[in-house]
N, C-alpha and C positions, 0 to 999 in steps of 0.2 A: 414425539418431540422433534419439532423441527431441526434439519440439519445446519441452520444458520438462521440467527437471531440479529432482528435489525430494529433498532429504537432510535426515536430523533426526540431530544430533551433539550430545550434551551439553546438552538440556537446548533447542537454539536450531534452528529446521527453518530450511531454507534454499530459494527457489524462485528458478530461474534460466531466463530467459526464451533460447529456445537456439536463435536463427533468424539466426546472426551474419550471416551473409550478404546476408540481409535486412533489415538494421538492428534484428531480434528483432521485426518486423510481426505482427501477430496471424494466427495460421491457425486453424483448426478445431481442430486437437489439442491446441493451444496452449491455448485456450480453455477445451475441454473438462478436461485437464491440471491447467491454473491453480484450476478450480473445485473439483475431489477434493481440487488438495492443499490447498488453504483449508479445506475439510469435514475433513480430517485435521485441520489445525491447532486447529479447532475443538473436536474432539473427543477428542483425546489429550489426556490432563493430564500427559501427559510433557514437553510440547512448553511453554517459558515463553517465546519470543518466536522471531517471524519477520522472518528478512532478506530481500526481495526484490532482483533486481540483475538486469543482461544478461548475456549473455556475448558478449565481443569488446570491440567499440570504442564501441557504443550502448549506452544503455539498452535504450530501447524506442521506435521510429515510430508506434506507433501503428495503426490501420488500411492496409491492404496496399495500396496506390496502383497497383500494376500489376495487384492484381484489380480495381480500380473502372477501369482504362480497359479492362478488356477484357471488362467488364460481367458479372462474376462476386460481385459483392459488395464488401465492405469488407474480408472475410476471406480467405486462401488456404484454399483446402478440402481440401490434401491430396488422400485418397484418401476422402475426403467429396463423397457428389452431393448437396449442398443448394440448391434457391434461394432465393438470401439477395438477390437485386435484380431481379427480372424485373417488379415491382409495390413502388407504395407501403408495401401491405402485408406484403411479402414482407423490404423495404428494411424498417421497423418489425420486423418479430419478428426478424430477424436482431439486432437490438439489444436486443430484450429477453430473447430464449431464449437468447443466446449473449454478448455481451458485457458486456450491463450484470448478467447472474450473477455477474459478480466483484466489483464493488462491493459488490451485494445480501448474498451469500455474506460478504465480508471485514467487514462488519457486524455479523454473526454472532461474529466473531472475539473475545473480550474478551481478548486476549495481546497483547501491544506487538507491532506490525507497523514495520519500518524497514525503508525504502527505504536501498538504497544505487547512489547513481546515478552509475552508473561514468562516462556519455557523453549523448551528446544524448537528450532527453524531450520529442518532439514529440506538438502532438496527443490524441489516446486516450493516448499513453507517458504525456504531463505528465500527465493524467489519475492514471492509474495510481501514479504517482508522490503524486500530493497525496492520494488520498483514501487512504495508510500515515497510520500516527500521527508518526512521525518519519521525517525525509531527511537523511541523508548524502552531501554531493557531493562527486564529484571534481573540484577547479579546472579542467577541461579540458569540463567537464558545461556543457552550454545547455540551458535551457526554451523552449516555445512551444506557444500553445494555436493553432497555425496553421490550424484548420476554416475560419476566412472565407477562406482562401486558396486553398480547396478550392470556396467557394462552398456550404458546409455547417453543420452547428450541431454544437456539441459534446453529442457523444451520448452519452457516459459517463461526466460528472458533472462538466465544467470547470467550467459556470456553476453548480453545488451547493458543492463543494468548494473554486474558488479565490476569493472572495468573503469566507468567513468562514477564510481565512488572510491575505489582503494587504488587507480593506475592499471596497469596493465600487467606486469610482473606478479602482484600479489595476487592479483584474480587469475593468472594463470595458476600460480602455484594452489591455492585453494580449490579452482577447476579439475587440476589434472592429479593433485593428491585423495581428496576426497576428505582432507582432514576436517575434524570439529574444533572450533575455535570457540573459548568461553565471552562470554560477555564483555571484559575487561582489553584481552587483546581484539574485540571486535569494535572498541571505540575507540582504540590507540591507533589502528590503523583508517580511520574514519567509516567502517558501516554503519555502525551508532550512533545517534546524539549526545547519549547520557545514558549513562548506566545506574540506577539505584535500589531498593534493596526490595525484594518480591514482591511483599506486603504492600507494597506503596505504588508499583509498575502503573497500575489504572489510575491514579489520584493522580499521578507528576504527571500521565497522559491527557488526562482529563486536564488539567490545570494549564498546561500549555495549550491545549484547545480552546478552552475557556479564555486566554488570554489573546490570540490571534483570533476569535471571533468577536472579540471586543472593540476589534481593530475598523476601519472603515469598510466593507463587504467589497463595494468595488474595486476599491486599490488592493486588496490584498489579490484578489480574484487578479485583475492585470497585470498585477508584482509576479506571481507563479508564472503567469503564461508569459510575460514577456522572459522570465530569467529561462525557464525550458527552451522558448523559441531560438533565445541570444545562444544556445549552446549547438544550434544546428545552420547557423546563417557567420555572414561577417559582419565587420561591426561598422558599415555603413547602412546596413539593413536593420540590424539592431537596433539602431538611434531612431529611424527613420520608423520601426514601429515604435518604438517606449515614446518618441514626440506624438503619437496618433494618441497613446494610451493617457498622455496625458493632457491634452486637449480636452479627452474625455472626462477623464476624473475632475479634471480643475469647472467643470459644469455641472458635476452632483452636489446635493443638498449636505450631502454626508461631508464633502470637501470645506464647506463653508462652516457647517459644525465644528468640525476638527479644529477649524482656523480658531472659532470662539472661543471654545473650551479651551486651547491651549493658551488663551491672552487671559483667559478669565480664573485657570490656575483648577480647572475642572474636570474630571470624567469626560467624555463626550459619549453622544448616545444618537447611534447611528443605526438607519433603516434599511440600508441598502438603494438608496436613492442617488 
């Protein structure tokens, strides 16, 4: 059984982290996995939005705890002879050749990425979880960036990523306690979109995919990159791309659609054009 499940249906790919057993912990194949199918999503213009999720009772743990006490790395290697801990160094490029590629990689992505977080997101998992553009939780779902409880730092983007979703105060206290937070106070303080009830976590995911793939492919795709771009520039640069962006859109086929169907009281049915 593979360590990570990827399916594109309609328009929306799906990757499903598939190590139930193991709370879905990162291994090598997993890894490697996650990164092709990111570079797929990237790359197919079939593909208008991505759901990530676990499968089981987790989302995601995060780094592999029973490789780190048996001094095999952070990762499960499978049928992978890497070393990923026997040095500094070695502990370092495991995290840049291998984990932090998905951050890196899902950057790359401009298509709505949603988490849909079926269960606990510890760790690397919260990680994983915060740097999607949107989260779906199941009520039964808890966070926690638990590294200091490890006696570690978060090595895949907690302190990048949870910062500029809850301020700085809260992401420190969550950092530097290592507490779990349930579902409920994880939307009140903005990590969440929405919270709703287990059984349905994949359907409200799906459905809000299914809805922003609906949407015109190009303008959504330069809606994300320009809103990311505008949080790293000032806002004479900002304008100065979203006018580029929209020079561009206002010359798709999809743009002229949208125009019709909205005079004609219709769906619009758009190709990515």
């Amino acid at each position: 059984m593979s360590d990570l499940l990827f399916t594109v249906q309609d328009h929306i790919a799906t990757i499903t982290l598939n190590r139930p057993d193991a709370r879905n912990a990162f291994s090598v194949p997993m890894i490697e996995a996650w990164v092709e199918a990111l570079e797929e999503c990237r790359d197919n213009d079939d593909i208008r939005a991505v759901v990530v999720t676990g499968a089981g009772r987790a989302f995601c743990s995060g780094g592999d705890v029973r490789a780190m006490r048996e001094g095999k790395g952070f990762l499960a290697q499978g049928d992978a002879q890497l070393d990923t801990y026997s040095t500094g160094l070695a502990r370092k490029n495991s995290l840049w050749k291998l984990i932090q590629r998905v951050p890196l990689t899902l950057e790359q992505v401009d298509k709505p990425v949603i988490a849909a977080v079926n269960g606990d997101a510890v760790g690397a998992g919260c990680d994983m979880a915060l740097m999607c553009d949107l989260r779906v939780a199941s009520d039964k779902a808890r966070f926690s960036e638990g590294y200091v409880k490890l006696g570690i730092v978060p090595g895949d983007g907690g302190a990048y990523f949870l910062p500029k979703l809850v301020g700085m105060a809260k992401a420190l206290e969550l950092l530097l306690t290592g507490d779990m937070i349930d579902a409920h106070v994880a939307e009140r303080i903005g990590l969440v979109n929405r919270v709703v009830p287990a059984e349905s976590v994949l359907d409200e995911a799906y459905a809000l995919a299914r809805k922003i793939a609906a949407q015109p492919p190009v303008a959504v795709r330069l809606i994300k990159r320009a809103a990311y771009q505008s949080q790293r520039t000032d806002l004479r640069t900002a304008l100065d791309l979203v006018s580029s962006h929209m020079a561009i859109v206002t010359e798709t086929e999809d743009h002229l659609e949208a125009v019709r169907a909205l005079l004609e009281k219709r769906p619009g049915v758009y190709r990515g054009r």
